[in-house]
N, CA, C and O of each residue as an XYZ file, in Angstrom:
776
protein
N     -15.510     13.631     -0.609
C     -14.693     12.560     -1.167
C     -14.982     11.231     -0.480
O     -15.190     11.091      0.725
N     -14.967     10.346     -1.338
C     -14.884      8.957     -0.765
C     -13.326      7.801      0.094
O     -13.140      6.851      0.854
N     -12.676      8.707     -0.671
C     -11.334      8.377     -0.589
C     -10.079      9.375     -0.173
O      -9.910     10.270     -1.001
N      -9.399      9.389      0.666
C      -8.268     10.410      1.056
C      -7.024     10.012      0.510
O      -6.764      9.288      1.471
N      -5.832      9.845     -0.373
C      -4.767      9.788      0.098
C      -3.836     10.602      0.727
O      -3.925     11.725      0.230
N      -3.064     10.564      1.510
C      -2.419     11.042      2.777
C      -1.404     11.149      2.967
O      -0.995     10.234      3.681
N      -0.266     12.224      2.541
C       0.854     12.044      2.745
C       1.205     12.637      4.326
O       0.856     13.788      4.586
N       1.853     11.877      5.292
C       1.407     12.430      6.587
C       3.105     13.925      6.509
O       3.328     15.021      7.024
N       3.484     13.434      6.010
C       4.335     15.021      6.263
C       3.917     15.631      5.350
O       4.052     15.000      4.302
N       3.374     16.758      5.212
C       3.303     18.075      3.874
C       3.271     19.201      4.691
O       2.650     19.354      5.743
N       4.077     20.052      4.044
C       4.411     21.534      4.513
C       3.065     21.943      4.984
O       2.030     21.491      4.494
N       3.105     22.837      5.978
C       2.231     23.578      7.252
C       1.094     22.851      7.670
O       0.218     23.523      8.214
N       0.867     21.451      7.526
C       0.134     20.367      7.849
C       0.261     18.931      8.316
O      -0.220     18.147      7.497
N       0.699     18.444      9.243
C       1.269     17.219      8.996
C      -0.071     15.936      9.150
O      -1.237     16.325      9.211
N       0.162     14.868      9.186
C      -1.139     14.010      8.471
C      -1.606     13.930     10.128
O      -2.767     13.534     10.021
N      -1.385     14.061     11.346
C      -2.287     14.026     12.637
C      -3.146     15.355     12.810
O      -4.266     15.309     13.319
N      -2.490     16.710     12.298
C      -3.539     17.353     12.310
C      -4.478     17.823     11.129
O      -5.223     18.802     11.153
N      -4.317     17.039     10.216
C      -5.403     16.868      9.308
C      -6.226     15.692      9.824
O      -7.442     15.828      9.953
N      -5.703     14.705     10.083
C      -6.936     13.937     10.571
C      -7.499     14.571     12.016
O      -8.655     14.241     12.279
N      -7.114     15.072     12.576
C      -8.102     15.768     13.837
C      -8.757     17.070     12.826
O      -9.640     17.711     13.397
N      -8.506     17.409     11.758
C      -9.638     18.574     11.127
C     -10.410     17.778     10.490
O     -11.582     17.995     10.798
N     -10.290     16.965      9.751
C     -10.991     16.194      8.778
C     -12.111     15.155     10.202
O     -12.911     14.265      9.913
N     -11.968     15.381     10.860
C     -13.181     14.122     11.706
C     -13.967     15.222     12.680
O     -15.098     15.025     13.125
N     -13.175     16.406     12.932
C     -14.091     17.256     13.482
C     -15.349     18.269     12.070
O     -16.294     18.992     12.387
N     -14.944     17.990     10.797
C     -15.950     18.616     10.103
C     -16.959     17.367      9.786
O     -16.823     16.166      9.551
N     -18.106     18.343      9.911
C     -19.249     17.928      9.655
C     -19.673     17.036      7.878
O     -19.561     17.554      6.767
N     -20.008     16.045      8.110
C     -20.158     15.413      6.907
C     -18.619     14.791      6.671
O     -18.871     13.831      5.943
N     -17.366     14.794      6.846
C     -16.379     13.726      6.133
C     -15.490     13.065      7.604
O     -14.347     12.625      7.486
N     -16.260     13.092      9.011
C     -15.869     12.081      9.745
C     -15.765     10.980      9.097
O     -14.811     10.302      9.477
N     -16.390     10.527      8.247
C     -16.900      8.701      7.880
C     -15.638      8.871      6.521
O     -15.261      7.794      6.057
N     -15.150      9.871      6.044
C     -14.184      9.812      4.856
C     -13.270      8.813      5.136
O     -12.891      8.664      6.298
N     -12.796      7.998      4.106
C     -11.669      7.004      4.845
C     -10.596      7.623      3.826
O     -10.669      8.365      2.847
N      -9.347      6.832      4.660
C      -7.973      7.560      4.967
C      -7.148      7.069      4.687
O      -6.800      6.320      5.600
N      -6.025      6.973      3.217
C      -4.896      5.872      3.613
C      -3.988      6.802      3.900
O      -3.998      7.928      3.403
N      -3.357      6.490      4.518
C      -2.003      7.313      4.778
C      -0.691      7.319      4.123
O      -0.754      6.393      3.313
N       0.759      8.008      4.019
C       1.505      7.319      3.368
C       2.676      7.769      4.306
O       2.894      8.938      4.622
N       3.062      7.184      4.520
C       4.652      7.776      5.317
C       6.626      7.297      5.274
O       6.623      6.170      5.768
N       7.121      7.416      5.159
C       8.830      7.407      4.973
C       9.299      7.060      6.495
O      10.447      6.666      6.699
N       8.479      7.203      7.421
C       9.118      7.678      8.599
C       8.680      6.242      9.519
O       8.046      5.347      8.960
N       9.082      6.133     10.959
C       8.989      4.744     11.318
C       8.194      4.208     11.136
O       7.335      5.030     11.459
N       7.333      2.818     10.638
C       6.380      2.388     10.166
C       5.438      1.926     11.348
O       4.259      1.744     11.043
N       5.904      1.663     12.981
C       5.162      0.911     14.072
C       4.355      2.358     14.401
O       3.159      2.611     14.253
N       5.464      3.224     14.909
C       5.201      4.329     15.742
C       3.762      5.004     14.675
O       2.565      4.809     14.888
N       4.474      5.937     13.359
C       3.184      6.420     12.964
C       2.333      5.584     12.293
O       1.487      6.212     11.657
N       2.247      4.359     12.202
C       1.099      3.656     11.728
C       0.169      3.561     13.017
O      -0.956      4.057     12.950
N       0.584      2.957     14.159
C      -0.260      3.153     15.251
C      -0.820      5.103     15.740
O      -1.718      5.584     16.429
N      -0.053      5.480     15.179
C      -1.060      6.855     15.293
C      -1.896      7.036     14.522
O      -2.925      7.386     15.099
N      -1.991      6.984     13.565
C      -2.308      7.604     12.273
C      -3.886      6.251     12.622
O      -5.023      6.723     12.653
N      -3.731      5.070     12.787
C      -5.217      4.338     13.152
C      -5.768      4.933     14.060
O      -6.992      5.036     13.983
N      -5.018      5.564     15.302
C      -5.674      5.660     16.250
C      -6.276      6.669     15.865
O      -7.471      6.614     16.153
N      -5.932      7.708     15.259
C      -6.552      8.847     14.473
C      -7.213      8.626     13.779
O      -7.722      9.651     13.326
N      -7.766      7.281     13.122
C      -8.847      7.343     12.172
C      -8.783      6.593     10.630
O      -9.616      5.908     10.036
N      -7.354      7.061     10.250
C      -6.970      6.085      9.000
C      -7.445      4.675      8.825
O      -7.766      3.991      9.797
N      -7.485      4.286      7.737
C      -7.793      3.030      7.744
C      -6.408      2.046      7.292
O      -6.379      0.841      7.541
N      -5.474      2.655      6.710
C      -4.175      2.127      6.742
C      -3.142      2.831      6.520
O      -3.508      3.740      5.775
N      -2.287      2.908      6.696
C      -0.790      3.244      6.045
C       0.201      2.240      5.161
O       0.412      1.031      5.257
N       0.581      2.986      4.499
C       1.284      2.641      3.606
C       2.559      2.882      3.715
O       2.586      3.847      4.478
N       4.315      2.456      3.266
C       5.101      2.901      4.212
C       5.902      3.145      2.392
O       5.651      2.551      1.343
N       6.682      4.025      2.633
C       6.935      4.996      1.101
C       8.780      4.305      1.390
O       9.569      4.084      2.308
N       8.680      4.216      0.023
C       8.609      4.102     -1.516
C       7.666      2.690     -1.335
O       7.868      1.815     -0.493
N       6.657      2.709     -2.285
C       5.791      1.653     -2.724
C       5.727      0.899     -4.081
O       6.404      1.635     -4.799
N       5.442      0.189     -4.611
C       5.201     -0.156     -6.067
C       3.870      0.255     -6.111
O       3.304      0.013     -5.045
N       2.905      0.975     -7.244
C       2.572      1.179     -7.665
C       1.250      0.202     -7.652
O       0.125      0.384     -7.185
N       1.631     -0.517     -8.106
C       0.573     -1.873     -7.972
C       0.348     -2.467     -6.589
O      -0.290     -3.504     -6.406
N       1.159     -1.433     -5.212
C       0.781     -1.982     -3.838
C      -0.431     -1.049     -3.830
O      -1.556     -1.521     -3.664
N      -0.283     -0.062     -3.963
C      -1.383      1.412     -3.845
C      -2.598      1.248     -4.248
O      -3.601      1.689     -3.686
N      -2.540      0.360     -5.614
C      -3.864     -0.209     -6.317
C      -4.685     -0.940     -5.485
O      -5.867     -0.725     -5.213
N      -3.489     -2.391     -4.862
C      -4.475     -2.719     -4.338
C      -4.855     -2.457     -2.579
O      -5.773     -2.977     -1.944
N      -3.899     -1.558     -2.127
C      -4.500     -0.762     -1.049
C      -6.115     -0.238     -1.479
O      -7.242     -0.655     -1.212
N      -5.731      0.562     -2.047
C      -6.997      1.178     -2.781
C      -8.606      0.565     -2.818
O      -9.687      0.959     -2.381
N      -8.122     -0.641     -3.603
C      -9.184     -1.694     -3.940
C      -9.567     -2.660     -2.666
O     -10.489     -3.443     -2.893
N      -9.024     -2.705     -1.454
C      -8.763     -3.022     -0.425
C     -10.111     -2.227      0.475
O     -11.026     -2.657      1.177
N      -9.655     -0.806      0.011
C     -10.693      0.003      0.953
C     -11.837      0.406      0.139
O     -12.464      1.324      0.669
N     -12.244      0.065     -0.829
C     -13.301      0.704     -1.908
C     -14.421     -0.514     -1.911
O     -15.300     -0.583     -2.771
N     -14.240     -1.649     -0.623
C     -14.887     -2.551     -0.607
C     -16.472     -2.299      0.145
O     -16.802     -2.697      1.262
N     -17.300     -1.532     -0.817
C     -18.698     -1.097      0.017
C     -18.961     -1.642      1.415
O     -19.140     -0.841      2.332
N     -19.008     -3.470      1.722
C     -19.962     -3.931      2.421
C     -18.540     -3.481      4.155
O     -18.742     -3.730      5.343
N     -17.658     -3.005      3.701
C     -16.808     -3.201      4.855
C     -16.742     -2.294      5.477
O     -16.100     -1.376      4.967
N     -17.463     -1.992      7.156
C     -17.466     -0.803      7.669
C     -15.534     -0.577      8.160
O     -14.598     -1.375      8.210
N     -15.643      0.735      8.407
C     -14.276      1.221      8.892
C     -13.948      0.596     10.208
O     -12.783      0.204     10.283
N     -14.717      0.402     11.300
C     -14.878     -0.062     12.392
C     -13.893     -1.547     11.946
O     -12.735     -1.542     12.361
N     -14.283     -2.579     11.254
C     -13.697     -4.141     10.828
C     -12.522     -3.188     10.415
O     -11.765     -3.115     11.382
N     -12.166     -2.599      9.606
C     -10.838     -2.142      9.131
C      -9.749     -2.279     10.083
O      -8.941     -3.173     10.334
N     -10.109     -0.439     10.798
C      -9.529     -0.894     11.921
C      -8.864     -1.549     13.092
O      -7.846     -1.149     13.659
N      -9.595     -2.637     13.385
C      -9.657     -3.846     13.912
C      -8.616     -4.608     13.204
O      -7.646     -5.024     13.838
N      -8.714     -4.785     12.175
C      -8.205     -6.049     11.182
C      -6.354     -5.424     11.457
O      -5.374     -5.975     11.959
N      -6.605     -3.813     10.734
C      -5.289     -3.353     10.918
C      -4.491     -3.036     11.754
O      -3.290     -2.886     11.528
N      -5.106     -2.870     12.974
C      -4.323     -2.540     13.953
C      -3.889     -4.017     14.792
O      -2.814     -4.128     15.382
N      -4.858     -5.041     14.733
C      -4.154     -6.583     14.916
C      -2.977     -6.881     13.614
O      -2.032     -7.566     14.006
N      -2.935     -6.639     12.754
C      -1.752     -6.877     11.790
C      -0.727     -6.130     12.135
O       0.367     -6.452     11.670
N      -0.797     -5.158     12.874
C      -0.187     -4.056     13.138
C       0.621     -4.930     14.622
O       1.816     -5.226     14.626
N      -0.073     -5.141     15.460
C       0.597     -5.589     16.449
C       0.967     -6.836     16.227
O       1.630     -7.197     17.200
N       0.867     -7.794     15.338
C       1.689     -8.622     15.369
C       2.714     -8.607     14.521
O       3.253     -9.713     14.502
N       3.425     -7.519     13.522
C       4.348     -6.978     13.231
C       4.750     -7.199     11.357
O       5.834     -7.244     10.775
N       2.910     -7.327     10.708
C       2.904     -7.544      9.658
C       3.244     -6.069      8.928
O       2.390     -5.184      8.996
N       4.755     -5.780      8.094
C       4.769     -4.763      7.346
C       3.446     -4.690      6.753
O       2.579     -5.526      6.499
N       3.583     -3.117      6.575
C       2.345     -2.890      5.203
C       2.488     -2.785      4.398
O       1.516     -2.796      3.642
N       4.017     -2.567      3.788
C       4.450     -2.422      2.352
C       4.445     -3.998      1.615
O       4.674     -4.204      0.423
N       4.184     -4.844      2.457
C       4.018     -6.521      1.735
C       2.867     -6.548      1.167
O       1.842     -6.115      1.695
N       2.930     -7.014      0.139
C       1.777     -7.608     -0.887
C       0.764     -9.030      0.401
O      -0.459     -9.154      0.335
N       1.258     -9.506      0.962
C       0.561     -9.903      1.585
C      -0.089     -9.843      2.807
O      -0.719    -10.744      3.360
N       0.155     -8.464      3.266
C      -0.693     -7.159      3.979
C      -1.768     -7.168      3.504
O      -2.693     -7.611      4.185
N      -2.023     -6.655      2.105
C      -3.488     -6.413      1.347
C      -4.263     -8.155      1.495
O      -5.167     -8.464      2.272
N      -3.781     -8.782      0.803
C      -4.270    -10.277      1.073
C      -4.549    -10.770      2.606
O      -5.352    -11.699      2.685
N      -4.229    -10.485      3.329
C      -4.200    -10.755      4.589
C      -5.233    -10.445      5.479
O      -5.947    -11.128      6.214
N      -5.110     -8.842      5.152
C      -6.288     -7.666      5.750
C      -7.890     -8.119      5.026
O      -8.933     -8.116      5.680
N      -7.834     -8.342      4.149
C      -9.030     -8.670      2.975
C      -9.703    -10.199      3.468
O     -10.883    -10.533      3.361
N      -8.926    -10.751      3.857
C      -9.601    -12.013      4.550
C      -9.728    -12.485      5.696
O     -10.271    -13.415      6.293
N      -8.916    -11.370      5.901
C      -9.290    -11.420      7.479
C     -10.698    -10.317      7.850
O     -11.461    -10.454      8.806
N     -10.739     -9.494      7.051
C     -12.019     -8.334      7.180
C     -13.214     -9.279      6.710
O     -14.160     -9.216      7.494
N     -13.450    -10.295      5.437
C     -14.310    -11.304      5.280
C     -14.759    -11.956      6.514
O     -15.867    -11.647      6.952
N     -13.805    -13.099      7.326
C     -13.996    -13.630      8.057
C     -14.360    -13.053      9.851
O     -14.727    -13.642     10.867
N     -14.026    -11.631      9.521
C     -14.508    -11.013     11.324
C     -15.785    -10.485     10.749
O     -16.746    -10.594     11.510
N     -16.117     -9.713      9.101
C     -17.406     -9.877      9.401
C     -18.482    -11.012      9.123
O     -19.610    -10.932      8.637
N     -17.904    -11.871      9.497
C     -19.227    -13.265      8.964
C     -19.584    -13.164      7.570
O     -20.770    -13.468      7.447
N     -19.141    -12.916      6.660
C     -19.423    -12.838      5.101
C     -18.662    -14.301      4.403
O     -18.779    -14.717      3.250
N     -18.092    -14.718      5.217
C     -17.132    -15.702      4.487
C     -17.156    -16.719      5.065
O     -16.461    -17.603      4.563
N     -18.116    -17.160      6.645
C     -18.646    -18.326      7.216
C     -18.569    -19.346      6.625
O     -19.154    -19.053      5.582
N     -18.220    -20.507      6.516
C     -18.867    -21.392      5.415
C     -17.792    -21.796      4.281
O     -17.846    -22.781      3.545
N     -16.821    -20.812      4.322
C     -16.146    -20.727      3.145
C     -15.046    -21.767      3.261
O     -14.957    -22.114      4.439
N     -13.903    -22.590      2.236
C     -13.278    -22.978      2.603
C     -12.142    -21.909      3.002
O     -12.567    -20.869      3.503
N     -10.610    -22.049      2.826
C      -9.745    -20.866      2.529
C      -9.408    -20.955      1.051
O      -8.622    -20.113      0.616
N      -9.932    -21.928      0.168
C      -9.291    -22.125     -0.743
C     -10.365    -21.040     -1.883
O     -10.251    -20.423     -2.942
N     -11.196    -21.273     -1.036
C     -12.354    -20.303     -1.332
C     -12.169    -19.179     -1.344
O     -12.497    -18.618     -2.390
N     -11.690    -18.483     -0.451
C     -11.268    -17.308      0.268
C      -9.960    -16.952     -0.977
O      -9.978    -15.814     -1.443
N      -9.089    -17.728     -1.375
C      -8.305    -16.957     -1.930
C      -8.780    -16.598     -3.491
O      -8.152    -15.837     -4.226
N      -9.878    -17.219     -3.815
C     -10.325    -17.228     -5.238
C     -11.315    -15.841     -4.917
O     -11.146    -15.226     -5.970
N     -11.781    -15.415     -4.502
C     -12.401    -14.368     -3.880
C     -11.210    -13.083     -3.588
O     -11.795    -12.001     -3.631
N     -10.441    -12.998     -3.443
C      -9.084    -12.408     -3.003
C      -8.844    -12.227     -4.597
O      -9.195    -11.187     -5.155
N      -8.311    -13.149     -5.204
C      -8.049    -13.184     -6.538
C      -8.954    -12.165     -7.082
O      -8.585    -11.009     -7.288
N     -10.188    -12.613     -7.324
C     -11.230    -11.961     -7.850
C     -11.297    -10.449     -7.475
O     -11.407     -9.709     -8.453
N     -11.270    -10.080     -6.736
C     -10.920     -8.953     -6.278
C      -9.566     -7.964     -6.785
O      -9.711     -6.759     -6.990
N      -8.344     -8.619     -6.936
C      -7.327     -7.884     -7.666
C      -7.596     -8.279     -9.397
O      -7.176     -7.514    -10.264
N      -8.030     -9.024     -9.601
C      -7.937     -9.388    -11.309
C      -6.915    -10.288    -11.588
O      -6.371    -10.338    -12.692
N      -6.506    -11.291    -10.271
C      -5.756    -12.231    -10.486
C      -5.758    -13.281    -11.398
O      -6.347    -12.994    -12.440
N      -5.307    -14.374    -11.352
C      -6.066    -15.866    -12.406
C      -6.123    -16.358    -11.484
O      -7.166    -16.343    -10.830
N      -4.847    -17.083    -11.011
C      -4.414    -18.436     -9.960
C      -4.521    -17.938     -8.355
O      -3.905    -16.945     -7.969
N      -5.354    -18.722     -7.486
C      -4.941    -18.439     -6.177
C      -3.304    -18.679     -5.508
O      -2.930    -18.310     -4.395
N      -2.550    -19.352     -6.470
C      -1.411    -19.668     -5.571
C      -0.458    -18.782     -5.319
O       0.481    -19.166     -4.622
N      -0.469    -17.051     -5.945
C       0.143    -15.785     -5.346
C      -0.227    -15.723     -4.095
O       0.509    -15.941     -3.132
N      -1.671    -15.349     -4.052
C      -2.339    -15.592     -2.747
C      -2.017    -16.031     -1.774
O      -1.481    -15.461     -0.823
N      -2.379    -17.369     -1.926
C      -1.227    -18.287     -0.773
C      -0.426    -18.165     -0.372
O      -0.186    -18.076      0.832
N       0.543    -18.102     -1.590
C       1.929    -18.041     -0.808
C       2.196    -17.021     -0.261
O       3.038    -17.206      0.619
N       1.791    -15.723     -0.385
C       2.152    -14.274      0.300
C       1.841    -14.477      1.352
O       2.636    -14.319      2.278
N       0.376    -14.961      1.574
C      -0.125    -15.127      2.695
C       0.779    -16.039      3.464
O       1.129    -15.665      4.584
N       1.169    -17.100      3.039
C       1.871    -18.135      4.071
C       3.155    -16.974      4.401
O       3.257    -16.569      5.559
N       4.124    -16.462      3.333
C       4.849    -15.648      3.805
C       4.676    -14.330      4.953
O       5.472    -13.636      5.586
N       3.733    -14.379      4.878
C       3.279    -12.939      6.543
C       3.323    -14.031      8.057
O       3.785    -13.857      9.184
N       2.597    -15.180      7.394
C       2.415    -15.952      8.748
C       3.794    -16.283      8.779
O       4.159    -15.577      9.719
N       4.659    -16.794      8.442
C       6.070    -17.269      8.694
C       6.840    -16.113      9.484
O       7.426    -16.336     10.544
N       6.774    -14.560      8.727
C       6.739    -13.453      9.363
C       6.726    -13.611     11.064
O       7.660    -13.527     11.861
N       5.234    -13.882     11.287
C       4.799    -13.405     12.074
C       5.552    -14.406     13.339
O       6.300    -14.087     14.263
N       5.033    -15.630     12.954
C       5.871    -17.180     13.971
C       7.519    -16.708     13.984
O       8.292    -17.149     14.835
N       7.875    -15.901     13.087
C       9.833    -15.344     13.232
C       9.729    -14.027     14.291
O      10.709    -13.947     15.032
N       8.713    -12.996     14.480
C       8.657    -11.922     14.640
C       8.499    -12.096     16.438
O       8.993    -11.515     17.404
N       7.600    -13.145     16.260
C       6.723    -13.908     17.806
C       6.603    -12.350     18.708
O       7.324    -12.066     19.665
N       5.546    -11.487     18.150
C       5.117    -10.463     19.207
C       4.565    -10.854     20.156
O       4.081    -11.985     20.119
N       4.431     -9.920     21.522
C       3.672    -10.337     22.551
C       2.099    -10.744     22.417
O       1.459    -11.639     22.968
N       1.699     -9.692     21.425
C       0.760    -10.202     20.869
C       0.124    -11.622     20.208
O      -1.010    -12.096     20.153
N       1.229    -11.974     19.816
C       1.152    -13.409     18.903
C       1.033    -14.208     19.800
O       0.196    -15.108     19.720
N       2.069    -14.027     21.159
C       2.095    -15.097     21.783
C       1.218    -15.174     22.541
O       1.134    -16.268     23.099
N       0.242    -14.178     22.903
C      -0.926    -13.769     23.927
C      -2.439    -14.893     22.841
O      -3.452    -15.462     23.249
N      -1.803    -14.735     21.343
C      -3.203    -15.580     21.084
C      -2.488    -17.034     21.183
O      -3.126    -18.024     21.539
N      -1.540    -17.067     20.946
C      -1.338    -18.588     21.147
C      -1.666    -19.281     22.296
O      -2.391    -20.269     22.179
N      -1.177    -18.870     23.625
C      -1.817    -18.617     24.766
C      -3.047    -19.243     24.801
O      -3.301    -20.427     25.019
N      -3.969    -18.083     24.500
C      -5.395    -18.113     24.604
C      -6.070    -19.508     24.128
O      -6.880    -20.291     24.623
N      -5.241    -19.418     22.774
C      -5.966    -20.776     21.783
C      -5.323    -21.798     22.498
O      -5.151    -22.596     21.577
N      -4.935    -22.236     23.307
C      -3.784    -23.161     24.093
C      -3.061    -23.869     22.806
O      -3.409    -24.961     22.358
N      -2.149    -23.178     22.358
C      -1.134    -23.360     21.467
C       0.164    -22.823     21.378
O       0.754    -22.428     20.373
N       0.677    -22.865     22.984
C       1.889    -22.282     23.283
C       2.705    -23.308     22.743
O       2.407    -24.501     22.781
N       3.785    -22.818     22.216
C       5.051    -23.830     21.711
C       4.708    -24.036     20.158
O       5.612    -24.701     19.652
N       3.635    -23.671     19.146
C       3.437    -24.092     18.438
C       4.503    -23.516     17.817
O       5.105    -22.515     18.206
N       4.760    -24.265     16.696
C       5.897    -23.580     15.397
C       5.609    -23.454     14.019
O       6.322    -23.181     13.053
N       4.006    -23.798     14.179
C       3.569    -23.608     12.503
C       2.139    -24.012     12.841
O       1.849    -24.849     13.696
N       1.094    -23.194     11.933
C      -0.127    -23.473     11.797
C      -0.685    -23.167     10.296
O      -0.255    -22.272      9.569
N      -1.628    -23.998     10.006
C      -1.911    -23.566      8.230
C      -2.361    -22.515      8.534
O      -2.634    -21.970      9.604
N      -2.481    -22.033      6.631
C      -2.674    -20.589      6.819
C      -3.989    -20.748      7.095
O      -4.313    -19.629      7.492
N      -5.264    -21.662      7.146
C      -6.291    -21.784      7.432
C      -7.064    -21.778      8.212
O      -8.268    -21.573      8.065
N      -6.047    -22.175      9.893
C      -5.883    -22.661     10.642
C      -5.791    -20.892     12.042
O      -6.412    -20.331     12.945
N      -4.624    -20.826     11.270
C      -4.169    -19.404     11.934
C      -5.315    -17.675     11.422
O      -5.590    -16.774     12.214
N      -5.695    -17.729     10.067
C      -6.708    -17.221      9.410
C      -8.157    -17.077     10.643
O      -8.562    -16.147     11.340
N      -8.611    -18.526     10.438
C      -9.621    -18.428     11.555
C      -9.343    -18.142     13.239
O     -10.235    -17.709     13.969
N      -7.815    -18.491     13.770
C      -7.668    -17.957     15.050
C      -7.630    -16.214     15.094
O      -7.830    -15.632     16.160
N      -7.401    -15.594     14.041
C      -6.891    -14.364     14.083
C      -8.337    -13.638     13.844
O      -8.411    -12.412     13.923
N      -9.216    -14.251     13.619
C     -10.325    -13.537     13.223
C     -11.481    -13.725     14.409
O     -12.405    -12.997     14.773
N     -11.146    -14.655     14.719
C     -11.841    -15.371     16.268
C     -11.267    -14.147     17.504
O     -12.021    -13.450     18.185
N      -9.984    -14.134     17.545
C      -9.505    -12.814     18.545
C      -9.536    -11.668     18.045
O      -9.286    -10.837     18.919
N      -9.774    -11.083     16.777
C     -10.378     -9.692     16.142
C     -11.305     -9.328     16.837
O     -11.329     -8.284     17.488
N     -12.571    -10.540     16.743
C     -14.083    -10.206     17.027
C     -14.348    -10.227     18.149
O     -15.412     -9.725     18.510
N     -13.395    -10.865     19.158
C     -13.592    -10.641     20.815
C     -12.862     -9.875     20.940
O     -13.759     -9.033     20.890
N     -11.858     -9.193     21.091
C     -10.945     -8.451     21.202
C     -11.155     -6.572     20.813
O     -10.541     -5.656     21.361
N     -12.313     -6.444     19.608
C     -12.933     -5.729     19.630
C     -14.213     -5.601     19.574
O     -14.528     -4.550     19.016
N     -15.245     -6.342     19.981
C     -16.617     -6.873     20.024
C     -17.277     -6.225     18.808
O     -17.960     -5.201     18.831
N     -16.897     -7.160     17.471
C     -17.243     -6.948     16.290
C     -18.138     -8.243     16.290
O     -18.774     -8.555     15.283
């Protein structure tokens, strides 16, 4: 299979020791993994990556989040390695995954850590995003996206504040989404030497 979905509780299996069977057989280590779970969203989402998944999903979902989870990970040029990375920094700075602008988020931020999107404006970036779900207008885009970052400046993880820090932008209280886009992808790629 190319694709797993994952419900991490199912009777006489739960989704950690399927992913420790599924990476010890030969040939579907490289299978990617979404997960789905009811249960705390920090705790088993950080397992379930560290195990291998490439995201979780946190249950009850709409229907049209799953899609574009889906379409999210069915992106050929994107190794699991950038996934990872992308998700487990969204993860620590305390972006739900059940937000529509999770998928938008992760997707341009996986562009920009792997150098595919250099060059680009963001305005660019969301028409590309678009293109990708079968959108029209970038301004869903946007705004979801601005809504995670607002998130995130309300949430202020240690994490968040460790890049603000870094970028010497302690005290800040707002950055475009353009702005913050390229800091987050700048500490992806050092942070995991992508």
């Amino acid at each position: 299979p190319d694709l797993v979905l994952l419900d991490i509780q199912m009777p006489g299996l739960n989704g950690a020791d399927f992913m420790a069977e599924l990476s010890s057989s030969p040939g579907l280590s490289e299978v990617r993994v979404l997960a789905f779970t009811a249960y705390d969203q920090a705790l088993v989402t950080r397992e379930m990556l560290r195990l291998g998944a490439c995201g979780v999903l946190q249950k009850p979902y709409p229907l049209e989040m799953l899609m574009r989870r889906i379409r999210s990970l069915w992106q050929p040029a994107q190794d699991m390695t950038s996934q990872r990375a992308v998700a487990t920094a969204l993860l620590g700075f305390g972006v739900p995954t059940d937000h529509v602008g999770y998928c938008y988020l992760q997707q341009i931020l996986l562009l920009l850590v792997e150098e595919d999107a250099q060059g680009y404006t963001i305005e660019e970036l969301y028409h590309r995003i678009c293109k990708m779900h079968g959108l029209s207008g970038s301004g869903s885009v946007e705004r979801a996206i601005r809504e995670e970052v607002k998130r995130i400046f309300k949430a202020a993880s240690p994490e968040f504040k460790e890049l603000l820090h870094l970028a010497r932008r302690d005290g800040v209280r707002h950055l475009s989404n353009g702005e913050f886009l390229t800091l987050m992808a700048q500490a992806i790629r050092l942070k995991y030497m992508l």
